[in-house]
mmCIF file of the N, C-alpha and C atoms, coordinates in Angstrom:
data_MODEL
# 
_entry.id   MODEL 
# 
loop_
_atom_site.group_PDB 
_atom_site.id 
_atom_site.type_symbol 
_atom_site.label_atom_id 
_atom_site.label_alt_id 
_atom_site.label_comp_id 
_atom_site.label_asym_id 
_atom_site.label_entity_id 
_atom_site.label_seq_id 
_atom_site.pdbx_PDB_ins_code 
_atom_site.Cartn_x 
_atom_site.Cartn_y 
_atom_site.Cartn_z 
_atom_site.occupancy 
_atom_site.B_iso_or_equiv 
_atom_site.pdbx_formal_charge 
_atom_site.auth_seq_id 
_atom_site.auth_comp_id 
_atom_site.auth_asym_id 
_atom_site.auth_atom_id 
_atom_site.pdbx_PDB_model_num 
ATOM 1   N N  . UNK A 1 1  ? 14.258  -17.481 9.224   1.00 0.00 ? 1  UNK A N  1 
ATOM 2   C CA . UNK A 1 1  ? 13.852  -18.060 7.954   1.00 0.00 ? 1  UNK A CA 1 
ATOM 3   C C  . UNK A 1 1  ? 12.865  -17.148 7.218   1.00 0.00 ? 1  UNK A C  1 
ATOM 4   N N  . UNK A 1 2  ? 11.829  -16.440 7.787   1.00 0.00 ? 2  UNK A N  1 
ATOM 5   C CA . UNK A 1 2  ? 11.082  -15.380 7.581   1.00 0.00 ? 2  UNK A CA 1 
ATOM 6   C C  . UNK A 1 2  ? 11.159  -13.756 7.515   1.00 0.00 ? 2  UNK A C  1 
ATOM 7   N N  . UNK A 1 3  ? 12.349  -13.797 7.731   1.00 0.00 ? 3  UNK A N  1 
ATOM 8   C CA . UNK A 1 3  ? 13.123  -12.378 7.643   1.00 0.00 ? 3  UNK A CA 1 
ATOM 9   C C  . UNK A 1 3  ? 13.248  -11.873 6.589   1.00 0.00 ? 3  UNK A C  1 
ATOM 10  N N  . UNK A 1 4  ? 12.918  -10.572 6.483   1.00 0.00 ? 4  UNK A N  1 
ATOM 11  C CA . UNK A 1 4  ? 13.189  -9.880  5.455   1.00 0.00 ? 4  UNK A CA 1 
ATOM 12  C C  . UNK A 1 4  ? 14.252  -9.729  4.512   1.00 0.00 ? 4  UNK A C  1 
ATOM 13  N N  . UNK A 1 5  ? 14.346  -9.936  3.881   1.00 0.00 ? 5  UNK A N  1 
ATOM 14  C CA . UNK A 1 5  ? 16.172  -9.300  3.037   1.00 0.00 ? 5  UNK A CA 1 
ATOM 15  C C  . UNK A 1 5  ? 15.912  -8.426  1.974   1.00 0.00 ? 5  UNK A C  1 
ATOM 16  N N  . UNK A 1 6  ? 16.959  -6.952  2.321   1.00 0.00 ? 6  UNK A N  1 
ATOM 17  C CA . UNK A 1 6  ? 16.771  -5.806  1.491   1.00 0.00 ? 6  UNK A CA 1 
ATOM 18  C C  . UNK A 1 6  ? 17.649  -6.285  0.676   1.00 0.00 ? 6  UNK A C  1 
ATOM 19  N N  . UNK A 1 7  ? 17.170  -5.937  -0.695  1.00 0.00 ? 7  UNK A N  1 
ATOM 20  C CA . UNK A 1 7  ? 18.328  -6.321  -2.121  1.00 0.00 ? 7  UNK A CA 1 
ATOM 21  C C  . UNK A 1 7  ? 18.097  -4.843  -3.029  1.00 0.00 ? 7  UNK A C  1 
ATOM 22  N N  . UNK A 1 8  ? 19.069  -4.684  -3.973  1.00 0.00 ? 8  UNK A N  1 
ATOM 23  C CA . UNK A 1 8  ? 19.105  -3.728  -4.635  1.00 0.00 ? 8  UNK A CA 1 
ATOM 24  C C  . UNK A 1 8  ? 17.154  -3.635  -5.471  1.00 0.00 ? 8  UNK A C  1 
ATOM 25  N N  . UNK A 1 9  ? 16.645  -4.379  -5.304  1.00 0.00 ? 9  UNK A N  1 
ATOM 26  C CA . UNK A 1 9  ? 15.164  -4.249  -6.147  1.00 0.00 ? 9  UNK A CA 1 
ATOM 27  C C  . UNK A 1 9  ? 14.342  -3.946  -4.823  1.00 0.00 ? 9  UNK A C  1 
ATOM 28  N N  . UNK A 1 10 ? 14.744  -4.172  -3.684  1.00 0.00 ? 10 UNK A N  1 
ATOM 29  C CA . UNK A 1 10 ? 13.723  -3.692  -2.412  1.00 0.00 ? 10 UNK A CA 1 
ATOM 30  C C  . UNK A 1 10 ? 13.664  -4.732  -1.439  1.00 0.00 ? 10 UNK A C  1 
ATOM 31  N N  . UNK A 1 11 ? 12.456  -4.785  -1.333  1.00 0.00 ? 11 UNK A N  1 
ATOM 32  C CA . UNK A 1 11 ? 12.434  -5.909  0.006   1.00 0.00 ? 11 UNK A CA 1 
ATOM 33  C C  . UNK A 1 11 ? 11.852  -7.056  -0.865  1.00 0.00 ? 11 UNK A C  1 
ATOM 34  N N  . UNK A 1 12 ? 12.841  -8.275  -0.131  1.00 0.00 ? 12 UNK A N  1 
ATOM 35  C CA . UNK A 1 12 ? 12.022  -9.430  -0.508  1.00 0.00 ? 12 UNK A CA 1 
ATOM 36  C C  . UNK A 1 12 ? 10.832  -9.900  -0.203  1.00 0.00 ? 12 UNK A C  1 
ATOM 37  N N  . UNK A 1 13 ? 9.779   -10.209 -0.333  1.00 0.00 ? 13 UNK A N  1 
ATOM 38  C CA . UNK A 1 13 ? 8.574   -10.893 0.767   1.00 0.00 ? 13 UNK A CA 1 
ATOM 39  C C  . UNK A 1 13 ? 7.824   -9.603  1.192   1.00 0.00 ? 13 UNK A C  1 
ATOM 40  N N  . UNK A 1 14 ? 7.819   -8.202  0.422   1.00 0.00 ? 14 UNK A N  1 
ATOM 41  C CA . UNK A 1 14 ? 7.132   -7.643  0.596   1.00 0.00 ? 14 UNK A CA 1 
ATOM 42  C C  . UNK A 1 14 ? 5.674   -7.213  -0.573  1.00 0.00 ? 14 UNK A C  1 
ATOM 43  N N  . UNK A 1 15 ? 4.459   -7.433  -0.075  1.00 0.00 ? 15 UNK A N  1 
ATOM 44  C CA . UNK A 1 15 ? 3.131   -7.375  -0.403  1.00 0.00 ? 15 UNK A CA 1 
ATOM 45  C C  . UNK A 1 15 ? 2.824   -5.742  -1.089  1.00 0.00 ? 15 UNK A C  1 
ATOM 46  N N  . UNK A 1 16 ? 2.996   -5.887  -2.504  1.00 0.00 ? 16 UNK A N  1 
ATOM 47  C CA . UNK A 1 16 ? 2.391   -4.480  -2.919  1.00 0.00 ? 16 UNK A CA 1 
ATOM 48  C C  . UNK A 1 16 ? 0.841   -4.539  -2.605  1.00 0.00 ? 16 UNK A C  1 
ATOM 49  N N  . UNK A 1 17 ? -0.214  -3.171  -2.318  1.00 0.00 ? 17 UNK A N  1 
ATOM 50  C CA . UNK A 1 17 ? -1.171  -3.045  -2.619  1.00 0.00 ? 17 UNK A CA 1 
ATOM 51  C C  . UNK A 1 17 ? -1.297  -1.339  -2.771  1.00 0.00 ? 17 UNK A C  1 
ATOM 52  N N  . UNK A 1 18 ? -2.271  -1.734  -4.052  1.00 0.00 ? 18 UNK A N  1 
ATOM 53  C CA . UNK A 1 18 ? -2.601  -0.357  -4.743  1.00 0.00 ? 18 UNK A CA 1 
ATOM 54  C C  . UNK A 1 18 ? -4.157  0.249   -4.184  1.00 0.00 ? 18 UNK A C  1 
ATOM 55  N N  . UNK A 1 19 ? -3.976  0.943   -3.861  1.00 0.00 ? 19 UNK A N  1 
ATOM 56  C CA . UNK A 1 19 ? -5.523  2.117   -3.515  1.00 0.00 ? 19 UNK A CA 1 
ATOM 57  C C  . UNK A 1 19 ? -6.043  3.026   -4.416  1.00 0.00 ? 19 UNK A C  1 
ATOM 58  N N  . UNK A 1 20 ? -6.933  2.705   -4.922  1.00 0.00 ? 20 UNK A N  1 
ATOM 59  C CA . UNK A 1 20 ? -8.240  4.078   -6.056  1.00 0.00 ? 20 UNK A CA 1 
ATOM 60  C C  . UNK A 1 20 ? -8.607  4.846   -4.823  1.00 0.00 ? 20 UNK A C  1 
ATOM 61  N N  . UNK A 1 21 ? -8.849  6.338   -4.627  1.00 0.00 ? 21 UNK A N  1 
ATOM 62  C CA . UNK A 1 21 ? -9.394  6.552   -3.876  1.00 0.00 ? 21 UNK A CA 1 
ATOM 63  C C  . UNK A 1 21 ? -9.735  8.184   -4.698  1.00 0.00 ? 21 UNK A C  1 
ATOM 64  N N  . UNK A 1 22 ? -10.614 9.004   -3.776  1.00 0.00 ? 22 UNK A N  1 
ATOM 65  C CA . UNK A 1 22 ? -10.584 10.519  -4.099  1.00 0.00 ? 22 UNK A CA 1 
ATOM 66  C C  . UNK A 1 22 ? -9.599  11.489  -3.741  1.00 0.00 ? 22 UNK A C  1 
ATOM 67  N N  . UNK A 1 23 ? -9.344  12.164  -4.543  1.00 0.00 ? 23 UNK A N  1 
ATOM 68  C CA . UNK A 1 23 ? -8.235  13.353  -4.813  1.00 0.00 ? 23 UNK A CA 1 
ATOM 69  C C  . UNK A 1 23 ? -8.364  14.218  -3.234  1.00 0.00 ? 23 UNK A C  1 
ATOM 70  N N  . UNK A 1 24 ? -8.872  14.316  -2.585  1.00 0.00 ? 24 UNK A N  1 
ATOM 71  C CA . UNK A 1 24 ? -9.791  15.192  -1.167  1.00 0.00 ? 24 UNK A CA 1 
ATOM 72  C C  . UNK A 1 24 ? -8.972  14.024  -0.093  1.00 0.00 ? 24 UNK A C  1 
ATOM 73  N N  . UNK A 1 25 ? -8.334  13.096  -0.189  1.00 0.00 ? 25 UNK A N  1 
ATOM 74  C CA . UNK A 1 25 ? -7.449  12.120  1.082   1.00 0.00 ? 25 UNK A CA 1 
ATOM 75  C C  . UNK A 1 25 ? -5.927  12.234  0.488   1.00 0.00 ? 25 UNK A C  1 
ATOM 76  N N  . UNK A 1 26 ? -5.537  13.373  -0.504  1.00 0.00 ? 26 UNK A N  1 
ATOM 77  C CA . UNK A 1 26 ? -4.134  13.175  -0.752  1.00 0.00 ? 26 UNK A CA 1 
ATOM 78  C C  . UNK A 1 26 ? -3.759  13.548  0.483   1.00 0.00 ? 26 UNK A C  1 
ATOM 79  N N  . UNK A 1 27 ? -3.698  14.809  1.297   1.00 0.00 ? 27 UNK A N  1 
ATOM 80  C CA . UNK A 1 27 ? -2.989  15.275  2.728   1.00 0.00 ? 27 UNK A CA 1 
ATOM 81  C C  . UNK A 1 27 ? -3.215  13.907  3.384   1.00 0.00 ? 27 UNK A C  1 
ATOM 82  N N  . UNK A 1 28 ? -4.145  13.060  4.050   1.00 0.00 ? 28 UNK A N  1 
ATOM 83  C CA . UNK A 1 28 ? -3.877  12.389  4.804   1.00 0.00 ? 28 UNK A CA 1 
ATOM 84  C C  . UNK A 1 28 ? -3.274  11.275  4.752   1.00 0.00 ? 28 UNK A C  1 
ATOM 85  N N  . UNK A 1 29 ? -3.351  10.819  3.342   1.00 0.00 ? 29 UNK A N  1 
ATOM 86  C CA . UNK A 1 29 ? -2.058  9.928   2.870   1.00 0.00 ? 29 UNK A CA 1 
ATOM 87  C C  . UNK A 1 29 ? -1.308  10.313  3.044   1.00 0.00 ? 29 UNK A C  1 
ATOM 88  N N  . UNK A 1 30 ? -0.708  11.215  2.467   1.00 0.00 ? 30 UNK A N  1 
ATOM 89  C CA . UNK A 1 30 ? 0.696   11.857  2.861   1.00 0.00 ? 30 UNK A CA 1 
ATOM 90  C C  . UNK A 1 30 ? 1.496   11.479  4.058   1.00 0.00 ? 30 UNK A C  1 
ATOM 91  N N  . UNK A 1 31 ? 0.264   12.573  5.045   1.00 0.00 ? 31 UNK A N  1 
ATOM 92  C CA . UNK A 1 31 ? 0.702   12.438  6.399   1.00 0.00 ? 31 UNK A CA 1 
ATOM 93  C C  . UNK A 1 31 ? 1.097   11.291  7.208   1.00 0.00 ? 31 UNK A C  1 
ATOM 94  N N  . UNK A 1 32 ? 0.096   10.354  6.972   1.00 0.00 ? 32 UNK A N  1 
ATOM 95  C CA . UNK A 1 32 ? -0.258  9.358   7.382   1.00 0.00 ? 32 UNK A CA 1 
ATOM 96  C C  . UNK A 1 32 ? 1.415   8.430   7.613   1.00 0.00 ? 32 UNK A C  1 
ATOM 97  N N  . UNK A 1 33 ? 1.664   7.731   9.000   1.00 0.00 ? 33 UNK A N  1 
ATOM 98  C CA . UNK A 1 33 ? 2.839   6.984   8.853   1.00 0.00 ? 33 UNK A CA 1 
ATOM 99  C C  . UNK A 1 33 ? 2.306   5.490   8.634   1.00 0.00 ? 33 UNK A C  1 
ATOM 100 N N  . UNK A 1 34 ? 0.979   4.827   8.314   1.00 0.00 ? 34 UNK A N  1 
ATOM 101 C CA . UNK A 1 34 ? 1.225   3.854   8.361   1.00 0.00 ? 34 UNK A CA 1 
ATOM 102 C C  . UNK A 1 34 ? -0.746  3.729   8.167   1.00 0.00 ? 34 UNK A C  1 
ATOM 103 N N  . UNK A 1 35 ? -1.147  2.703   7.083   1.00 0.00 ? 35 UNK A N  1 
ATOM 104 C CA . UNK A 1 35 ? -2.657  2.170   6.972   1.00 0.00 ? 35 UNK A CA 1 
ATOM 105 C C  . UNK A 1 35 ? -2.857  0.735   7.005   1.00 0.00 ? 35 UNK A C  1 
ATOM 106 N N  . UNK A 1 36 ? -3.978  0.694   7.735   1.00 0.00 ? 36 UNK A N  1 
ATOM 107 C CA . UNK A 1 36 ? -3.976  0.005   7.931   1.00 0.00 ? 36 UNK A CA 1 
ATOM 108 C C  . UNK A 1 36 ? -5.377  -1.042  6.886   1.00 0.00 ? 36 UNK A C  1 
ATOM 109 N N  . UNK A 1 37 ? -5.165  -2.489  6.016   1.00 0.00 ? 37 UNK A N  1 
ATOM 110 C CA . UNK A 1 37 ? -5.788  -2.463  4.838   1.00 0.00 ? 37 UNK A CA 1 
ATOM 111 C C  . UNK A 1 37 ? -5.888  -3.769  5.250   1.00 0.00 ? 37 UNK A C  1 
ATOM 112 N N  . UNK A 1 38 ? -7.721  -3.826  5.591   1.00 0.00 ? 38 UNK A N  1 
ATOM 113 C CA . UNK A 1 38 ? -8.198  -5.897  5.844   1.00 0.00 ? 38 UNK A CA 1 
ATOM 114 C C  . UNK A 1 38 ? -7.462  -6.021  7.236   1.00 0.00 ? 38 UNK A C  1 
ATOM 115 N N  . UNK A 1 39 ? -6.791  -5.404  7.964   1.00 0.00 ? 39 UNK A N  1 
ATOM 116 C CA . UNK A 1 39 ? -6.476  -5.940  9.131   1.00 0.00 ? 39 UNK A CA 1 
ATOM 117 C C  . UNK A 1 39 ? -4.436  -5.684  9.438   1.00 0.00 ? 39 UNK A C  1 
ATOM 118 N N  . UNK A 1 40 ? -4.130  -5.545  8.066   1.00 0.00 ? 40 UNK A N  1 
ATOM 119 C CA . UNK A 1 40 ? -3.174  -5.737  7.568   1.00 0.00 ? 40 UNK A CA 1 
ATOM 120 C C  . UNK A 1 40 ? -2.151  -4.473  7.707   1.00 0.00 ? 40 UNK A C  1 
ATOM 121 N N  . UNK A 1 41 ? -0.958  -3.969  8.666   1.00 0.00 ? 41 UNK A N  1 
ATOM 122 C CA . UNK A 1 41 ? -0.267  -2.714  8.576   1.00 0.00 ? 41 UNK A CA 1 
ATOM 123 C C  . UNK A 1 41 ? 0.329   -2.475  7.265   1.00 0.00 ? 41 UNK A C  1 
ATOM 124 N N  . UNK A 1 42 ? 0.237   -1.579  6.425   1.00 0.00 ? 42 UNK A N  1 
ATOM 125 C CA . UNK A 1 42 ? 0.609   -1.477  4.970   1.00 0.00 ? 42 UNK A CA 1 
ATOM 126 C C  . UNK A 1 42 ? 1.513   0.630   5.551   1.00 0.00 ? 42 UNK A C  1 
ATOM 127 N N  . UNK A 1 43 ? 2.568   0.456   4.498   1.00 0.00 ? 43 UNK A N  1 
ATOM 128 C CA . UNK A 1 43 ? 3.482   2.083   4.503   1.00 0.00 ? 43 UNK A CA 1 
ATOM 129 C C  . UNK A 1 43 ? 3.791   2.005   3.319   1.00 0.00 ? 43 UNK A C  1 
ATOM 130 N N  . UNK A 1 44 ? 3.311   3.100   3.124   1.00 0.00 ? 44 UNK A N  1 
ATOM 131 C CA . UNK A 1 44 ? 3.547   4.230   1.569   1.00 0.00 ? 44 UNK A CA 1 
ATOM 132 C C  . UNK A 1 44 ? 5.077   3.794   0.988   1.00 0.00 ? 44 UNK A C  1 
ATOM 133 N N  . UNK A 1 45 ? 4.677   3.207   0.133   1.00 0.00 ? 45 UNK A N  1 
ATOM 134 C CA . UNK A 1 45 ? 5.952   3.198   -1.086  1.00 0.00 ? 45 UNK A CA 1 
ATOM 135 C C  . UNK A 1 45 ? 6.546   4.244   -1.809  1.00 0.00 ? 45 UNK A C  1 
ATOM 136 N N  . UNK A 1 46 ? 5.689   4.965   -2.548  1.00 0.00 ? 46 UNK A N  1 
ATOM 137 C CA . UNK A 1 46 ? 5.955   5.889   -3.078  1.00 0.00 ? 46 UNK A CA 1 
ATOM 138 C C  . UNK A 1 46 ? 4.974   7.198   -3.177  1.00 0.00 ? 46 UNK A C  1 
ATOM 139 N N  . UNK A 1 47 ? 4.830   8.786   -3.551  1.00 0.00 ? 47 UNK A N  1 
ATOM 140 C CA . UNK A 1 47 ? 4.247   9.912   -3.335  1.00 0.00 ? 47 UNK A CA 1 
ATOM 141 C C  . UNK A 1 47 ? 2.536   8.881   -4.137  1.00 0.00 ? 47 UNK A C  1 
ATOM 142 N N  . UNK A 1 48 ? 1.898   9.718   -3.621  1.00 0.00 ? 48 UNK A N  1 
ATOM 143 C CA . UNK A 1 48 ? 0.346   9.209   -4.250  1.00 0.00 ? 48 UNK A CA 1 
ATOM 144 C C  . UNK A 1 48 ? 0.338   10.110  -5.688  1.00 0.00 ? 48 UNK A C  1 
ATOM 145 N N  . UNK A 1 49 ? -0.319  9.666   -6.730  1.00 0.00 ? 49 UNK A N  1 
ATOM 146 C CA . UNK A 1 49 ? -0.469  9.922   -7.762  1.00 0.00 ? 49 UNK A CA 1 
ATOM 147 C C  . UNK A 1 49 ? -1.860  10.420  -8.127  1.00 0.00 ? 49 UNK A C  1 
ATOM 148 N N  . UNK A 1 50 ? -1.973  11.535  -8.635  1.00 0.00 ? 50 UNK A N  1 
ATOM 149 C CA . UNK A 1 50 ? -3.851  12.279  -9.033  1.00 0.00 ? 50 UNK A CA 1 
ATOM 150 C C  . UNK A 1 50 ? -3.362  11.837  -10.726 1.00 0.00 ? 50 UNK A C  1 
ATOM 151 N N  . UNK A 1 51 ? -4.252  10.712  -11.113 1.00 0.00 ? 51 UNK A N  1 
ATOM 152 C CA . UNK A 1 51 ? -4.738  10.735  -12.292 1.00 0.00 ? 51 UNK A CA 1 
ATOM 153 C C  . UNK A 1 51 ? -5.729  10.855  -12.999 1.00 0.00 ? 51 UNK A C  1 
ATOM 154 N N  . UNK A 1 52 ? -6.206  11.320  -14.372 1.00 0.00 ? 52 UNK A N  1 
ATOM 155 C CA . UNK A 1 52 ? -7.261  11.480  -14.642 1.00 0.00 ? 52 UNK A CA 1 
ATOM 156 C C  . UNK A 1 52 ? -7.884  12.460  -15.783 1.00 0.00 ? 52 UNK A C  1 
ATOM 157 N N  . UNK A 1 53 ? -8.741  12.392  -16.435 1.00 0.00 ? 53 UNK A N  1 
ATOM 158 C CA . UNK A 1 53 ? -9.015  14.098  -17.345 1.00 0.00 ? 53 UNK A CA 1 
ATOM 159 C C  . UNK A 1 53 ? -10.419 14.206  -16.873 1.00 0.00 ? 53 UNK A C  1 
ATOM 160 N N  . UNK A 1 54 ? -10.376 15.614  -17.101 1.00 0.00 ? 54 UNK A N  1 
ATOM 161 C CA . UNK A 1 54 ? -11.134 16.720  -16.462 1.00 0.00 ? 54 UNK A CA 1 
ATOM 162 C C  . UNK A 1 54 ? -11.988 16.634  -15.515 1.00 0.00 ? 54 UNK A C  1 
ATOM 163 N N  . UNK A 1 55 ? -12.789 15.904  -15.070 1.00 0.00 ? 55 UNK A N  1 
ATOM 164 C CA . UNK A 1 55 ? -13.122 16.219  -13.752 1.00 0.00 ? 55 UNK A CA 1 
ATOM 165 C C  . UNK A 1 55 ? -13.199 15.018  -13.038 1.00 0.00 ? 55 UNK A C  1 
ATOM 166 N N  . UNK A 1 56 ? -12.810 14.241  -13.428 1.00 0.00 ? 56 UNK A N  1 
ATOM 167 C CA . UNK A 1 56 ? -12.766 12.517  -13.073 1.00 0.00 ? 56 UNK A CA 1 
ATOM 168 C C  . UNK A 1 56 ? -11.518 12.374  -12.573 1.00 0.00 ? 56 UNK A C  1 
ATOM 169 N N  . UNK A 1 57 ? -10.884 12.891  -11.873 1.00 0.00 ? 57 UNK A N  1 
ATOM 170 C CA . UNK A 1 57 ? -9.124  12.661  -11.033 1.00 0.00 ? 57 UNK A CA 1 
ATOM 171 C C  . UNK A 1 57 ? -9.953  11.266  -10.229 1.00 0.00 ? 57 UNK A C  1 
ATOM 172 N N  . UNK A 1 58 ? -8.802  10.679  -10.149 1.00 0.00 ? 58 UNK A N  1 
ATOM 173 C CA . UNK A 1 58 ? -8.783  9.713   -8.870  1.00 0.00 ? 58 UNK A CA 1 
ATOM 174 C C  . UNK A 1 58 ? -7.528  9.840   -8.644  1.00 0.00 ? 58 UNK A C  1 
ATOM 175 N N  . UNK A 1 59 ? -7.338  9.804   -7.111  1.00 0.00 ? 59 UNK A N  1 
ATOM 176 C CA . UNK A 1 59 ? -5.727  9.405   -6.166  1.00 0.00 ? 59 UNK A CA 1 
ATOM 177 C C  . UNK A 1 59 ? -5.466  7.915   -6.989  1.00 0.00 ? 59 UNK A C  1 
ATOM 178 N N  . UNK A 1 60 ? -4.391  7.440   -6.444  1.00 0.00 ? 60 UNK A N  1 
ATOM 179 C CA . UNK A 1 60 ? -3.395  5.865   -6.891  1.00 0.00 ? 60 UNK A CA 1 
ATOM 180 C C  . UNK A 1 60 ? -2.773  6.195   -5.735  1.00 0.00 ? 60 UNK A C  1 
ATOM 181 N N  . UNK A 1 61 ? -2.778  5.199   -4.754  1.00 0.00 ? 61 UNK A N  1 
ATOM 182 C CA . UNK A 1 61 ? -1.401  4.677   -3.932  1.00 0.00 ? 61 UNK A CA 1 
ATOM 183 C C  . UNK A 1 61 ? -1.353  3.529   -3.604  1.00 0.00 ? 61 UNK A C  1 
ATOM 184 N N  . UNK A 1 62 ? 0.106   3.687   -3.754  1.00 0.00 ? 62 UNK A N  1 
ATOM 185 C CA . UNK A 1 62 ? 0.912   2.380   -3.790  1.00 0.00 ? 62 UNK A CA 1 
ATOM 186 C C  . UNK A 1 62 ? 1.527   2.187   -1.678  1.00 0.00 ? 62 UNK A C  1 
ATOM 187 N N  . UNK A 1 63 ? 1.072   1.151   -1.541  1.00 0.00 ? 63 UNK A N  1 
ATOM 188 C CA . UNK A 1 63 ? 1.764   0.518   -0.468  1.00 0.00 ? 63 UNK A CA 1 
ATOM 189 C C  . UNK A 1 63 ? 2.317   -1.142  -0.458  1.00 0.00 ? 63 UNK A C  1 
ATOM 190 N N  . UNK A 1 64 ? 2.821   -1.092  0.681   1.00 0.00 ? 64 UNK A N  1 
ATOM 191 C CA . UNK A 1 64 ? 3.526   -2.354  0.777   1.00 0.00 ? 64 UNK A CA 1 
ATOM 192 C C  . UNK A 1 64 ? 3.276   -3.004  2.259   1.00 0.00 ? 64 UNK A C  1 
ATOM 193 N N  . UNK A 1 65 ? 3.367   -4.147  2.345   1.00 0.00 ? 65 UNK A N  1 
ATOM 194 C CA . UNK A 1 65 ? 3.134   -4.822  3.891   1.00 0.00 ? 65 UNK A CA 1 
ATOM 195 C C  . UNK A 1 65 ? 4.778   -5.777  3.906   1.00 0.00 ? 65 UNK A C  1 
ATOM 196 N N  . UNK A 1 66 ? 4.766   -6.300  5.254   1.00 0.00 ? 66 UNK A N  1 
ATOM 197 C CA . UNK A 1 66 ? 5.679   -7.627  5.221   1.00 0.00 ? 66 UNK A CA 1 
ATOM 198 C C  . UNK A 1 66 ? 5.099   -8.152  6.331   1.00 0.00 ? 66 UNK A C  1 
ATOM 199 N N  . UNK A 1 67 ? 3.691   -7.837  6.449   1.00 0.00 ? 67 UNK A N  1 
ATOM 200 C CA . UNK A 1 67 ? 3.053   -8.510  7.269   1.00 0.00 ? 67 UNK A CA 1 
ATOM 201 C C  . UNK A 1 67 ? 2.340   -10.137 6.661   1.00 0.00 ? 67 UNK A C  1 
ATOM 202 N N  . UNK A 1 68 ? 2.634   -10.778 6.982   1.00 0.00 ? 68 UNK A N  1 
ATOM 203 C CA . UNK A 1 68 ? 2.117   -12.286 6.686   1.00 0.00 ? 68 UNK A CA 1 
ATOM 204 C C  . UNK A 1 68 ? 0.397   -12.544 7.160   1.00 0.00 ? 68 UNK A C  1 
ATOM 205 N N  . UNK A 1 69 ? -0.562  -13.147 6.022   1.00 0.00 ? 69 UNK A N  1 
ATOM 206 C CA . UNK A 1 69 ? -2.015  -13.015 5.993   1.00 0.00 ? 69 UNK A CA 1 
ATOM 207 C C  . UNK A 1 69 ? -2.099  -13.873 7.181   1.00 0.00 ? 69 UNK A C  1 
ATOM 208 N N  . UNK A 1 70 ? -3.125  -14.323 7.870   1.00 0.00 ? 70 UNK A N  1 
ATOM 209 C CA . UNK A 1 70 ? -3.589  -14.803 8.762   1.00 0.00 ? 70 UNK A CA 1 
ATOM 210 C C  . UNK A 1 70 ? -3.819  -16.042 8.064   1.00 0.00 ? 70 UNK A C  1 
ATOM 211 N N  . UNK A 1 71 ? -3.956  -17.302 8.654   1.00 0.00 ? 71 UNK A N  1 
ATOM 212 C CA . UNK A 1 71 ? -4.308  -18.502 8.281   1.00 0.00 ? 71 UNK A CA 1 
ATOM 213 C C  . UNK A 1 71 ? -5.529  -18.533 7.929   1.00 0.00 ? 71 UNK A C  1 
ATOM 214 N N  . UNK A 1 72 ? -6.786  -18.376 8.962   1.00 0.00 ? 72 UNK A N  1 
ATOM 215 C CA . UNK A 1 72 ? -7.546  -18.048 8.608   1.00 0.00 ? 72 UNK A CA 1 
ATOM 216 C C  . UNK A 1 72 ? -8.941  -17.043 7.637   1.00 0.00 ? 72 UNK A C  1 
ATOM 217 N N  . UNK A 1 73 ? -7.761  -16.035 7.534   1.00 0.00 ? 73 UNK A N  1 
ATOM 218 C CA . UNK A 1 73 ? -8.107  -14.831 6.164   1.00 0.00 ? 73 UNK A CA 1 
ATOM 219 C C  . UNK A 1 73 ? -8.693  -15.118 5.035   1.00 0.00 ? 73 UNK A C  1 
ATOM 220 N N  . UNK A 1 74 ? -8.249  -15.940 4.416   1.00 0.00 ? 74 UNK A N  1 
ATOM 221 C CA . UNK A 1 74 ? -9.070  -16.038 3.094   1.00 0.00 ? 74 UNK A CA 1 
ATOM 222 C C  . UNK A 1 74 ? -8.154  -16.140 2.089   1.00 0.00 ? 74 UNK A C  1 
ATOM 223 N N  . UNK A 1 75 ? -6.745  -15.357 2.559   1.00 0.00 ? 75 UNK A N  1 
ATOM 224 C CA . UNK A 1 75 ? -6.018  -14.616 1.312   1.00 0.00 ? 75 UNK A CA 1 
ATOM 225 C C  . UNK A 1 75 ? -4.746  -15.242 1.028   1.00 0.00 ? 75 UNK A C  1 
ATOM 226 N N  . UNK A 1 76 ? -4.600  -16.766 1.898   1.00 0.00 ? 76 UNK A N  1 
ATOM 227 C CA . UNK A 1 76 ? -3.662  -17.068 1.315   1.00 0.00 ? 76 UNK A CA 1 
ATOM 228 C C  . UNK A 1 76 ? -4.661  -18.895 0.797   1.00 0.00 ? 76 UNK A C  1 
ATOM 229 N N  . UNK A 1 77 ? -3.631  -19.442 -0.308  1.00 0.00 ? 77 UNK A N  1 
ATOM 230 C CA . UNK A 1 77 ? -4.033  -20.400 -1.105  1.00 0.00 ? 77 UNK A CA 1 
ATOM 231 C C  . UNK A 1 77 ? -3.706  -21.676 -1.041  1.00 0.00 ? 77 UNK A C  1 
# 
């Protein structure tokens, strides 16, 4: 009943979360197979993004979970 289903738009029941971070952790994002965010296993959606003008870059990455929050967490309503 909780199973995933891949459809032409992606996964159903899967949790985007976005990361601000500094331009100096793009390699280990990269590398990285898997972060872990609040407790939560989250994998790279798509390449990390340096946005920004002139000396103000920040990283953007995008991940995803299909891990389900904890009851107790906070984070569900």
């Amino acid at each position: 009943m909780n199973a995933l289903t891949f459809t032409e738009a992606g996964f159903e029941g899967a949790t985007r979360v976005e990361i601000k971070t500094d331009p100096c952790h793009l390699d280990l994002i990269k590398q990285s197979e898997y972060v872990v965010i609040d407790g939560i296993r989250c994998k790279l959606s798509n390449p990390p993004i340096i946005r920004g003008i002139g000396e103000k870059d920040i990283l953007l990455a995008y991940f995803f979970t299909v891990d389900k929050p904890r009851l107790d967490s906070g984070e569900t309503l």
